[in-house]
N, C-alpha and C positions, 0 to 999 in steps of 0.2 A: 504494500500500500504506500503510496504516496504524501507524503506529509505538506501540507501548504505551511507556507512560512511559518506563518504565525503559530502553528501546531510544534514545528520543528522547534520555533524557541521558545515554547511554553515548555517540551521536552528538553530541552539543552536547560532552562532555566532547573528544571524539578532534579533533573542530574546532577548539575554542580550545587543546591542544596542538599543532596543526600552525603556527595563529597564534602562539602564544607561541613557537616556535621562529624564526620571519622578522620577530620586534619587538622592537626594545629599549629603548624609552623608550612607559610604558603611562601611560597620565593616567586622571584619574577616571573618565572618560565610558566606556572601556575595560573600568574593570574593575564598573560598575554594569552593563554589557553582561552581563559574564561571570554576574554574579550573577543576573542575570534569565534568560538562557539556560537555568543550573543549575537555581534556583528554582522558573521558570516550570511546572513540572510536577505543581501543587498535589500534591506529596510533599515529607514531613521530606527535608529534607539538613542536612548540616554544614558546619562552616568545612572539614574535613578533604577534601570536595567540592571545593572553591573550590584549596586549596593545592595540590591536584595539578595543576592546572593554571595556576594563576597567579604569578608570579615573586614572591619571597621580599620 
């Protein structure tokens, strides 16, 4: 099946909350992950994307 954007990063978002919940030391490479996960879906997002799933 096919996932339309917005499905894909409703799933990229629920996956790196399940990650950020079993990680606590996140380095660069982690969170340039997350960014591209988000991003990747040539749609706007915001940093307010990024913060709900990334540690403060």
């Amino acid at each position: 099946m096919t996932l339309t954007p917005e499905q894909a990063r409703e799933q990229a978002n629920a996956t790196l909350a399940l990650l950020y919940a079993n990680v606590t030391d996140w380095d660069e490479a982690v969170l340039d992950q997350a960014v591209l996960a988000i991003a990747g879906g040539n749609r706007p997002f915001s940093a307010n994307d990024l913060w709900a799933v990334l540690p403060r």
